[in-house]
C-alpha positions in Angstrom: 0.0 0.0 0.0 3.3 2.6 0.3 3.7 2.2 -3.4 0.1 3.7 -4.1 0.6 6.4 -1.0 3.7 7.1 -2.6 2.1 6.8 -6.2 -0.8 9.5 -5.0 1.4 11.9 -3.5 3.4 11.9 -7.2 0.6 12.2 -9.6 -0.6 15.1 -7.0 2.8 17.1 -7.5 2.9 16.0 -11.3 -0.8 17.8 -11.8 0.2 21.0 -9.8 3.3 21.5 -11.8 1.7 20.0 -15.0 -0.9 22.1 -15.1 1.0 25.4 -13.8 3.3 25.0 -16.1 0.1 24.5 -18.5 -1.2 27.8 -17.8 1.9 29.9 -17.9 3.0 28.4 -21.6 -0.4 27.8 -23.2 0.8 24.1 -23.7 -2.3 22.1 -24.6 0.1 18.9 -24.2 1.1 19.7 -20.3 -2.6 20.2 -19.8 -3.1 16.7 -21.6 -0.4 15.3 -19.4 -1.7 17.0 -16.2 -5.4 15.6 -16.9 -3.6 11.6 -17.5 -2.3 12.0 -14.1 -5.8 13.6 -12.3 -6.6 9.9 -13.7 -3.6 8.0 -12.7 -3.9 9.6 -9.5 -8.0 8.5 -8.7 -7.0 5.5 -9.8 -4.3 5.1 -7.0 -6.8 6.5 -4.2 -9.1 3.8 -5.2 -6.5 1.3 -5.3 -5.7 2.9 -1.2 -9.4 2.4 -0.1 -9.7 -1.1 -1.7 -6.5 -2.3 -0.1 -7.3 -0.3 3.0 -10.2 -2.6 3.6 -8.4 -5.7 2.9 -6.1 -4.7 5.9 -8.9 -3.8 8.1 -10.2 -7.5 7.5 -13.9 -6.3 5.8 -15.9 -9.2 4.5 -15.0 -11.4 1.5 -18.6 -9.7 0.2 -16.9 -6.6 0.7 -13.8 -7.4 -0.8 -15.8 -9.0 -3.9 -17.8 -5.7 -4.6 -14.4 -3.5 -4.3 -12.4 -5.8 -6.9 -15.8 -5.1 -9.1 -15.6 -1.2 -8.5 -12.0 -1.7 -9.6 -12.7 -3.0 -12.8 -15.3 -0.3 -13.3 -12.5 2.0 -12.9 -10.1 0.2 -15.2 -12.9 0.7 -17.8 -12.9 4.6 -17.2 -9.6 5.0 -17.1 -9.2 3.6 -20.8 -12.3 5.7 -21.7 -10.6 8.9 -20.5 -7.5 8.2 -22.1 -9.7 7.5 -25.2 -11.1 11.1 -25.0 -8.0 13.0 -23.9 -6.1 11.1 -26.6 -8.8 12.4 -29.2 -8.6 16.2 -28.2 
């Protein structure tokens, strides 16, 4: 779970400067890259809560539905590439 901590608290920096760096240039590529790592970096906060609960020792029910939500996830993270990739 320190990789994802660690993975959030990147993809949090990478968007501030991303996007910063985004507005100061005009750079519609930085502001592509910032909004990959907006997704990148809900994707590791989810990844935190699901393997929070595993740690806390919620139900196998509960751990069913979160692998589920996951895959949800996955799904809109390939859409939203998809649609940043197209602009």
């Amino acid at each position: 779970m320190y990789v994802e901590v660690a993975s959030l608290a990147y993809n949090v920096a990478e968007v501030a400067i991303s996007m910063t760096a985004a507005f100061m240039t005009g750079s519609s590529a930085l502001i592509s890259w910032g909004v990959d790592s907006i997704v990148e970096g809900n994707l590791a906060a989810f990844m935190i809560w699901r393997l929070g609960g595993e740690v806390q020792g919620i139900s196998e029910r509960q751990v069913l539905k979160r692998k589920k939500d996951r895959s949800v996830g996955a799904f809109r993270c390939v859409h939203d590439r998809s649609v940043v990739h197209l602009l």
